[in-house]
C-alpha positions in Angstrom: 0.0 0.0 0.0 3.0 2.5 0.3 4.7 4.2 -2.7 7.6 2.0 -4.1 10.8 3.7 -1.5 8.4 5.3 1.0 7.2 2.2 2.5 10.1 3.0 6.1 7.8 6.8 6.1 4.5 4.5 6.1 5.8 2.0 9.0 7.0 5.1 10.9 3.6 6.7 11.3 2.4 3.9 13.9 -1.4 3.3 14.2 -3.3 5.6 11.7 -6.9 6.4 10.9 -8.4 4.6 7.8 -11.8 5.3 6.4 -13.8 3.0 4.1 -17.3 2.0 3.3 -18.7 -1.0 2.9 -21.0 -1.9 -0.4 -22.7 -4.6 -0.9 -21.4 -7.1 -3.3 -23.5 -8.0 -6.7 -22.6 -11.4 -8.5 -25.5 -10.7 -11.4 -26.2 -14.3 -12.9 -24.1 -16.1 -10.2 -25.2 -18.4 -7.9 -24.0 -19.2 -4.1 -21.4 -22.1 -4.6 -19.9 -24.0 -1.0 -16.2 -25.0 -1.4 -16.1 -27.5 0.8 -12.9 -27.8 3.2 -10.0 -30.1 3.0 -10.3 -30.7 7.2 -13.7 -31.5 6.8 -14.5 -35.4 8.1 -17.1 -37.6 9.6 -17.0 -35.9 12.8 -16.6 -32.1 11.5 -17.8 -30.6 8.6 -16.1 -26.6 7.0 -16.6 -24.9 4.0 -16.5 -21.6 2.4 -19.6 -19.7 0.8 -19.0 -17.7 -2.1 -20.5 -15.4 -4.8 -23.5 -14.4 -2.3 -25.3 -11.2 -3.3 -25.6 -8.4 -0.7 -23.8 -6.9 2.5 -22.9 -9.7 4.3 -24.5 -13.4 6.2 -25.8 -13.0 9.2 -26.1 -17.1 9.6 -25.3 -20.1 8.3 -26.9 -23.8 9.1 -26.6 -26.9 7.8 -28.8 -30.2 8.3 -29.4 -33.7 6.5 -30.7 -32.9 3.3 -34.6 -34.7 3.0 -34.8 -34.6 6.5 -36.6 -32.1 9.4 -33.9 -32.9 11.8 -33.2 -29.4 13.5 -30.3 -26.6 11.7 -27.4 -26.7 13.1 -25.5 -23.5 13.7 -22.1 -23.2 11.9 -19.8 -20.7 13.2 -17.1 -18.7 11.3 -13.5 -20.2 11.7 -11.1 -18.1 9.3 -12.3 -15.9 6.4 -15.1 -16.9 4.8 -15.2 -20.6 6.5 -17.5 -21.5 8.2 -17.6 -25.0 10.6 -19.1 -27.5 12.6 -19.4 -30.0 14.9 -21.3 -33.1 13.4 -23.5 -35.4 16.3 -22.7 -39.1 15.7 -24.1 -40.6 12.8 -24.9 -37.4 11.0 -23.8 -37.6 7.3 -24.1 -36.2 4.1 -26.4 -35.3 2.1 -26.5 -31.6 3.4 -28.6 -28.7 2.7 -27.4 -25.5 3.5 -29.7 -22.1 5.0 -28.0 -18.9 4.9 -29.5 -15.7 6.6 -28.3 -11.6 5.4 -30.3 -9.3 7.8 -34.3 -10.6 7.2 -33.7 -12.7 4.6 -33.1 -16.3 4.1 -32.7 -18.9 1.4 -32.0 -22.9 1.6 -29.6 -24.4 -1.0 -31.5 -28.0 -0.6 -29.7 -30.7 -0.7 -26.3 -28.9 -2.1 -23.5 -31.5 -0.5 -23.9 -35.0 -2.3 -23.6 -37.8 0.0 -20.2 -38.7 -1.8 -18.8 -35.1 -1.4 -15.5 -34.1 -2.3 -12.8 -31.6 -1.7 -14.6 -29.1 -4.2 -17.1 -26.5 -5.3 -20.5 -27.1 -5.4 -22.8 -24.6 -6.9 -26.3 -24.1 -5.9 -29.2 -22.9 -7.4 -30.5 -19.9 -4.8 -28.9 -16.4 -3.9 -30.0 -12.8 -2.2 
């Protein structure tokens, strides 16, 4: 971020004031897609969630995809990762429910049974 030879002038100036704004983002024609993480396992399921339209999730859940078993509440780990604990026995297929502000939409069943280390695209967004 400093000018090429003025980056010791930059370092010098400590702890300075930065302003932005935050927009929302706009993937027009994309749909949310779930990378699914390399640690995920039997016992622990992570993934990222990209190209979502908007300012930002305000939730993520994941449950057994043809099922009513409850949500369960992912938290964020690193970036845009999100993870969880899986109870014993609970395996793939996974839907996925995200929430920005008031809204929500499910990506139903989303994670095949089989997954993989890999994108999977849906078919919802904001």
């Amino acid at each position: 971020m400093a000018i090429p030879g003025k980056e010791d002038q930059l370092r010098s100036k400590g702890i300075v004031d930065i302003q932005y704004k935050k927009v929302d983002c706009n993937y027009k024609g994309a749909n949310v897609a779930f990378r699914v993480d390399k640690t995920s396992n039997q016992y622990y399921f992570a993934m990222a969630v990209q190209y979502f339209n908007g300012d930002g999730l305000t939730g993520v859940e994941l449950r057994r995809a043809n099922t009513n078993d409850a949500w369960l509440a992912m938290k964020i780990s690193w970036g845009g990762v999100y993870r969880v604990n899986l109870p014993a026995g609970y395996g793939p297929p996974f839907s996925v429910r995200l929430t920005q502000s008031s809204k929500t939409v499910v990506a139903e069943n989303v994670i095949p049974a089989n997954y993989d280390i890999t994108i999977y695209k849906s078919n919802v967004n904001f």
